[in-house]
C-alpha positions in Angstrom: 7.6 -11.9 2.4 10.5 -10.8 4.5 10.5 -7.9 6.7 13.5 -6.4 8.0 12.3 -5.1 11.9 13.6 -1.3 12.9 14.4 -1.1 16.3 12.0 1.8 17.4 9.2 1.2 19.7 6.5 4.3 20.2 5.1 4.1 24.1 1.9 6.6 25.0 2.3 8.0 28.3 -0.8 8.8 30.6 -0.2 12.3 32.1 -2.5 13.3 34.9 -3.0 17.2 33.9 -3.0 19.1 30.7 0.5 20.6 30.8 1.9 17.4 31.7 0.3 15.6 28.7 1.4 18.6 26.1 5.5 18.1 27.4 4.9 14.5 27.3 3.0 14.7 24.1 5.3 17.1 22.2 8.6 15.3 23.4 7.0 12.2 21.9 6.3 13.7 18.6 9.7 14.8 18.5 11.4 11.8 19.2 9.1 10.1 16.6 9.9 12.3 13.8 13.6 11.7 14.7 13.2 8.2 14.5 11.2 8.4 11.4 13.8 10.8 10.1 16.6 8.4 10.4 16.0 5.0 11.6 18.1 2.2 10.4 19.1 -2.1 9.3 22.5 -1.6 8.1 22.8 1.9 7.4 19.1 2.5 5.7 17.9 6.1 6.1 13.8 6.2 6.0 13.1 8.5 3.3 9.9 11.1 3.0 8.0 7.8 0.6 9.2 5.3 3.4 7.1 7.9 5.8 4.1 7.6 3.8 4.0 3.8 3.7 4.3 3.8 7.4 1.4 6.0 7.8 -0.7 3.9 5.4 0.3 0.6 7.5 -0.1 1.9 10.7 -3.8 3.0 9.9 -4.9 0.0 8.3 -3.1 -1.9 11.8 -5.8 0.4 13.3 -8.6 -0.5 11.4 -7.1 -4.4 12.1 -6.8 -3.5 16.0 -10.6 -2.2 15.5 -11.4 -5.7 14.3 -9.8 -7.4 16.9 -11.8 -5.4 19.6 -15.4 -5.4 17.5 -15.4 -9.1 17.5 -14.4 -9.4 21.1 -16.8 -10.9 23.5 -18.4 -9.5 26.2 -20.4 -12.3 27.3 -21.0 -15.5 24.6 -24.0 -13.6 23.1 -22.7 -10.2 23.1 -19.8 -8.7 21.1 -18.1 -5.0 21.5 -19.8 -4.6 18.2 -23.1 -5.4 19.6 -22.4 -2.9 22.3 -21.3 -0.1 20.1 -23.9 -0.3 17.5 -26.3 0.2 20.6 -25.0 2.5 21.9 -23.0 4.2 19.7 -19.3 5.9 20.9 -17.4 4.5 18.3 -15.2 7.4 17.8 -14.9 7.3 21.8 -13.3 4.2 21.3 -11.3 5.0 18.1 -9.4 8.2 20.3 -8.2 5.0 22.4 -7.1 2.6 19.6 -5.3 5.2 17.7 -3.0 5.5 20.8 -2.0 2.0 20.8 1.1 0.8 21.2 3.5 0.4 18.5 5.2 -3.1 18.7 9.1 -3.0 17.3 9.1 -0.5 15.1 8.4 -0.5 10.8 9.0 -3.7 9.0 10.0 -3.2 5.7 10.4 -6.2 3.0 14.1 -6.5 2.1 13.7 -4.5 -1.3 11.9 -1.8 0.2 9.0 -2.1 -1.7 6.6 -3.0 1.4 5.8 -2.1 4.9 4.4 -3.6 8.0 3.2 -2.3 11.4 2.0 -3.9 14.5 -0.1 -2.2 16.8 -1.0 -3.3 20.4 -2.8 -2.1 23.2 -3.7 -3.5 26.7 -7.2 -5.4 27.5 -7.9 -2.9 30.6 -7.7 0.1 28.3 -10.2 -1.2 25.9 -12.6 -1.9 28.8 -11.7 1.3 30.4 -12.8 2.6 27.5 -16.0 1.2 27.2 -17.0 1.4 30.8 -16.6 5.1 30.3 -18.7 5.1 27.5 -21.4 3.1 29.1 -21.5 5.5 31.3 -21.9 8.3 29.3 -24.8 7.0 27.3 -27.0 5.4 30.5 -29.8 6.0 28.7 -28.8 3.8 25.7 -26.3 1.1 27.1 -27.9 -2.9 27.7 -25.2 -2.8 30.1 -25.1 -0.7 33.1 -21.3 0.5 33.5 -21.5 -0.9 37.0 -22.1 -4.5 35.6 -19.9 -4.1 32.8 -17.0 -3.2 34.9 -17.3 -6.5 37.0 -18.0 -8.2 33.0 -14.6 -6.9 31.5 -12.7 -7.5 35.0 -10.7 -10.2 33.8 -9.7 -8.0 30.2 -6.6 -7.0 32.4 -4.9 -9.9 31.3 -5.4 -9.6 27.9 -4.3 -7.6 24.3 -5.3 -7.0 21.1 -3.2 -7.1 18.3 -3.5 -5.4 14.8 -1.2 -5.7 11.9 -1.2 -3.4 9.4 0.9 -3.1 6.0 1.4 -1.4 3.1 2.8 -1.2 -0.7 4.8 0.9 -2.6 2.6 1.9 -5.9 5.7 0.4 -8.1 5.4 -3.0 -6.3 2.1 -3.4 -6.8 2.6 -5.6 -9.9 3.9 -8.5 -7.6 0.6 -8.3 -5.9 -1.4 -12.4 -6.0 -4.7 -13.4 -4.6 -4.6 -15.2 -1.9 -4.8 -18.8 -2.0 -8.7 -19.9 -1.4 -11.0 -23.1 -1.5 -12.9 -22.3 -4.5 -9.2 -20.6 -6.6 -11.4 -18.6 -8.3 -8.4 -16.8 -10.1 -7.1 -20.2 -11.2 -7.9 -19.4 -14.8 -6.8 -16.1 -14.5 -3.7 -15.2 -16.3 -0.6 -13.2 -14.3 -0.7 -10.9 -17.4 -4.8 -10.4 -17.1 -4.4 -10.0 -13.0 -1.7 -7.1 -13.7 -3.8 -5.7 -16.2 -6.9 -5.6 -13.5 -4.7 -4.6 -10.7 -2.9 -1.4 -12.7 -6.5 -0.9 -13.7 -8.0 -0.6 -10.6 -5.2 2.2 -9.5 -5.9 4.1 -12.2 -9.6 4.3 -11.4 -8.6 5.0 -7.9 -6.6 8.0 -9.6 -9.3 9.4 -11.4 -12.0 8.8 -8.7 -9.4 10.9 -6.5 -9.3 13.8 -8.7 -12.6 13.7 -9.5 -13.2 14.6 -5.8 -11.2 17.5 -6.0 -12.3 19.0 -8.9 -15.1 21.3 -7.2 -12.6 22.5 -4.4 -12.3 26.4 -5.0 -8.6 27.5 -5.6 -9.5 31.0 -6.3 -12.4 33.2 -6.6 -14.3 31.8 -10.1 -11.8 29.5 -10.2 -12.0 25.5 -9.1 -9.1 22.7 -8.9 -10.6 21.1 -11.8 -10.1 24.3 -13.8 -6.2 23.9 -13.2 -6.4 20.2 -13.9 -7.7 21.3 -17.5 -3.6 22.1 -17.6 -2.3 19.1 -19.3 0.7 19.4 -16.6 -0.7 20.1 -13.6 -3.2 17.2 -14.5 0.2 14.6 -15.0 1.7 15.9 -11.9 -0.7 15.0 -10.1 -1.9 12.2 -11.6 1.7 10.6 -10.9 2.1 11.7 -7.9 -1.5 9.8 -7.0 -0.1 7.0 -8.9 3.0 6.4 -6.5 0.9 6.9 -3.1 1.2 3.5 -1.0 -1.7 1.2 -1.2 -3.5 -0.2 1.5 -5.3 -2.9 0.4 -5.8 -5.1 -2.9 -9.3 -7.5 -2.1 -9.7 -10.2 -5.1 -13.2 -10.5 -5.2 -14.3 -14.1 -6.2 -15.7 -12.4 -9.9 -12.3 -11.6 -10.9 -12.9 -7.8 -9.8 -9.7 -6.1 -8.1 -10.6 -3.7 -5.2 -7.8 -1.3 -4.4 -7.5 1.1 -1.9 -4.8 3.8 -2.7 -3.4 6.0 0.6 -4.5 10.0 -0.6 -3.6 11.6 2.5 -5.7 15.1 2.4 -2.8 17.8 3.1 -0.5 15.5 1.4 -2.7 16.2 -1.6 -3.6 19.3 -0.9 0.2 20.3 -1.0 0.7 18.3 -4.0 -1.8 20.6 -6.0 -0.6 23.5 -4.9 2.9 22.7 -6.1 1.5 21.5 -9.3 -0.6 24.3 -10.0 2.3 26.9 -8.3 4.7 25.0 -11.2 2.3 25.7 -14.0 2.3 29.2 -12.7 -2.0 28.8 -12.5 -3.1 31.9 -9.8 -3.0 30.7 -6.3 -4.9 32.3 -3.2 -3.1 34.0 -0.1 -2.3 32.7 3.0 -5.5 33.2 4.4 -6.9 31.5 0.9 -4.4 28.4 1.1 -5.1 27.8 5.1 -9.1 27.8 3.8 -7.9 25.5 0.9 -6.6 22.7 3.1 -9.6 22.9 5.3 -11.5 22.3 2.3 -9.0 19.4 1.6 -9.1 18.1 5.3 -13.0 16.9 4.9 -11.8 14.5 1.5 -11.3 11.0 2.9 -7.7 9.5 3.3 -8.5 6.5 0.7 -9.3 6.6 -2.8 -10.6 2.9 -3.9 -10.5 1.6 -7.6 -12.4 -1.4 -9.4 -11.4 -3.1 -12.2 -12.3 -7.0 -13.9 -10.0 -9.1 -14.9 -10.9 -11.6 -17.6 -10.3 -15.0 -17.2 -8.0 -16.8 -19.4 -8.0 -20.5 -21.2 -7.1 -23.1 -18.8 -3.4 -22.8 -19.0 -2.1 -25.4 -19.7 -5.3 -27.2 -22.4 -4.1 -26.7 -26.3 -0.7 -26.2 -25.8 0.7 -26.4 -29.6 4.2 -25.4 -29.1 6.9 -28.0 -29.8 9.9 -27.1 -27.2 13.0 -28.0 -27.7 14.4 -30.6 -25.4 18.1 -29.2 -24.9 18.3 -26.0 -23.4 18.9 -23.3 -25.6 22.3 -21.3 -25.4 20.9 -18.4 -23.8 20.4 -20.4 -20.6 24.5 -20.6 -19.5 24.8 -16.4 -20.0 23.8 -13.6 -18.0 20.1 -12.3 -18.4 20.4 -8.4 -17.6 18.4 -5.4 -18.2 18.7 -1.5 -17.1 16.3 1.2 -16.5 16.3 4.5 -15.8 14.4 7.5 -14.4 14.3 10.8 -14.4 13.9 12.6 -10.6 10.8 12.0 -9.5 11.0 13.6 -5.6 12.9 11.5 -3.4 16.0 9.1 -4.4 14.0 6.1 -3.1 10.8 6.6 -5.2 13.0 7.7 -8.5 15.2 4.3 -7.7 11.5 2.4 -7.4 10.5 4.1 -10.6 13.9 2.9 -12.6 13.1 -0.6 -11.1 10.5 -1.0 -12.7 11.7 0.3 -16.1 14.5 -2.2 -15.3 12.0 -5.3 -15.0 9.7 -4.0 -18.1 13.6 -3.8 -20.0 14.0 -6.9 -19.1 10.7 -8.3 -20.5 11.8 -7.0 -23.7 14.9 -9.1 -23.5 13.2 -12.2 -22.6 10.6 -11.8 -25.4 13.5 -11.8 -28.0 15.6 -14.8 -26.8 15.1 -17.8 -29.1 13.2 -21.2 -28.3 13.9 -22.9 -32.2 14.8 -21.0 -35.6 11.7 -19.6 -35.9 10.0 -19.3 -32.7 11.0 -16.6 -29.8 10.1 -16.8 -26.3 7.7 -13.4 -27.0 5.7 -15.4 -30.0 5.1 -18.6 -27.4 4.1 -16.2 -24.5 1.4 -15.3 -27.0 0.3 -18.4 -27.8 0.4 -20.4 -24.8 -1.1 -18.6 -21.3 1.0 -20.8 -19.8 4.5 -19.7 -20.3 3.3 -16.1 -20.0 2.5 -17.4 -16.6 5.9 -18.7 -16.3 7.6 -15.9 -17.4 5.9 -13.6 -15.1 6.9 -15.7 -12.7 10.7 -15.2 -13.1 10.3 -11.7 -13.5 8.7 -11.3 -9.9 11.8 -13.0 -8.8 14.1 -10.6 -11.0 16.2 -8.5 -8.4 18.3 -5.0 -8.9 22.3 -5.7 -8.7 23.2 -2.4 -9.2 22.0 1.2 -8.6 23.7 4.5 -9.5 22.4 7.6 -8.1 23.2 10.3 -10.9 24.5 14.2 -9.6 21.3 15.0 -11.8 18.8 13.0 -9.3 18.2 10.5 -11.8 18.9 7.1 -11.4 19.9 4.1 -12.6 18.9 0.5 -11.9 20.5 -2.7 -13.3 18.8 -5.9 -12.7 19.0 -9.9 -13.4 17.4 -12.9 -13.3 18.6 -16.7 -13.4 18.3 -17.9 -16.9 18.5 -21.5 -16.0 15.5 -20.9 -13.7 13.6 -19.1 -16.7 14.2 -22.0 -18.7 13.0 -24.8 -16.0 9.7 -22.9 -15.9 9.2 -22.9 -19.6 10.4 -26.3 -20.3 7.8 -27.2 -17.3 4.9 -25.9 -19.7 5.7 -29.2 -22.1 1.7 -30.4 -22.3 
């Protein structure tokens, strides 16, 4: 995947006094959100979604950076994971890694659709760190800081490195296992891994709400009393939906792990707006400042399982009789449009139309012919195979056109090669 790199580069200072650190700190914050605001390749504005994937990358290039330290050695039978399991300080240390250093600036994939961040942050820091934990815990460290000091002296000259990344929730049906030695999810239809992954979201939606249900709103009354209200529950179900995701883990049983980014005031914002739409009763001030402190103790993730079920090998009892000239429809245009109404942002309603686009142009594919009595959507349901093949031309479909509507809507034409989508197929021959 191709990332397009921002030009924006986030440096921590290290004040000496508390006034100097909140001028440094604030000026920081405001030059972030600037760049946030308004950073650019060719013109692109970062929208309020584009935000939200960056914060979901840059925390899981945290939890990478994290890695990175845990597994570091401190002698050749000792790791920083050793050390902090003994003596404990691991959120100490995480105060230090979350002030790493942001290398470039956001990546994002060249249609938008993905995110990546790299974090870095100087060896001496990390042992800084750690020294200063050691000493103070000397009742639990194996290391005296003293010793530990003289241990990590040579850390000056080294960095750890976390990448971190992200995907929009309308890209997620482009997501594929990794290869591995075993390909467990050889036998697993692109159709049956779609199904798992969409699946797994949708758990992760439900498992979200489900934590908020008990959160009081009002006096008597819970958030899972307004999500009774068919469209306060759809609001926020969609809005859920769309959050980035962090991570998609194939598991080896054909289960789909997915962990979908529910910041907690994000959320917390989102149901008030819901429930404020709905016109559901809504505390005061003093009520909604003690509602997102009930929201800021839910946890930023929300993970979903789902199985996928394994399909016939794909290419074994292939009965279809392709033709061996290729059929008309190959020399002329293969286009499909989709549309969505506003849904926030211009960049999420143009993501949304996308993918109504794509799904349009399933429907187009399905009807072409392959003989007089036999379209492309009869085969895909016969043979696993070209359904593989198909869904591998739409990942590759692309938009041509977009048309942002005075109404917030848009519009999203896209294409794909019909000669390519014809050299797949004719590929599936047994």
């Amino acid at each position: 995947m191709r990332f397009h790199r921002f030009g924006c580069t986030a440096r921590w200072a290290q004040p000496s006094g508390r006034d100097k650190m909140t001028h440094r700190l604030t000026i920081l914050l405001c030059a972030l959100l600037s760049a946030l605001l308004y950073l650019g390749f060719g013109g692109a504005r970062v929208m309020a979604d584009d935000r939200t994937m960056i914060a979901a990358a840059t925390a899981n290039a945290v939890d990478a950076l994290r890695d990175d330290v845990a597994s570091a050695r401190i002698d050749p039978h000792f790791s920083v994971a050793d050390f902090i399991k003994q003596v404990g300080g691991g959120g100490e240390l995480d105060q230090v890694l979350q002030r790493a250093e942001q290398i470039g600036g956001p990546r994002f994939s060249s249609d938008g659709g993905a995110c990546q961040i790299q974090l870095q942050i100087a060896g001496d820091r990390v042992a800084r760190a750690l020294i200063t934990i050691a000493a103070s815990h000397p009742n639990r460290t194996p290391i005296p800081a003293e010793v530990l000091a003289r241990m990590l002296a040579d850390w000056r000259d080294r960095d750890f490195t976390g990448i971190g990344s992200s995907i929009s929730g309308a890209n997620i049906q482009f997501i594929r296992p990794p290869p591995t030695p075993d390909d467990a999810w050889a036998d697993v239809s692109d159709a049956a891994r779609k199904q798992a992954v969409d699946a797994a979201r949708d758990d992760a939606v439900r498992r979200a709400m489900d934590t908020i249900r008990p959160i009081p709103l009002t006096p008597g009354h819970t958030v899972g009393d307004a999500l009774t209200i068919p469209v306060v529950r759809d609001d926020i179900a969609s809005w859920l939906a769309t959050r980035p995701v962090r991570r998609v883990r194939f598991e080896a049983d054909h289960e789909v792990e997915l962990t979908l980014s529910t910041p907690p005031s994000e959320l917390c914002d989102e149901v008030i707006a819901a429930s404020k739409a709905a016109a559901v009763p809504l505390p005061d001030l003093a009520g909604i400042s003690a509602l997102h402190e009930q929201f800021a103790a839910l946890p930023a993730v929300s993970i979903g399982r789902a199985a996928a079920s394994a399909a016939a090998p794909t290419t074994a009892g292939l009965a279809i009789d392709l033709p061996t000239q290729p059929p008309a429809w190959a020399e002329q245009p293969l286009m499909a449009e989709g549309t969505a109404d506003a849904r926030g942002s211009k960049l999420k309603t143009a993501r949304v139309a996308e993918s109504a686009a794509v799904d349009a142009l399933r429907d187009t594919i399905y009807a072409l012919p392959l003989t007089s009595t036999l379209t492309i959507g009869d085969a895909v349901k016969q043979s696993p195979a070209i359904a593989q093949a198909v869904d591998r031309c739409l990942a590759d479909a692309r938009p041509y056109k977009v048309d942002y509507r005075a109404d917030g809507s848009v519009s999203v034409k896209s294409s794909l090669n019909p000669r390519e989508l014809w050299g797949e197929i004719s590929q599936q021959q047994p």
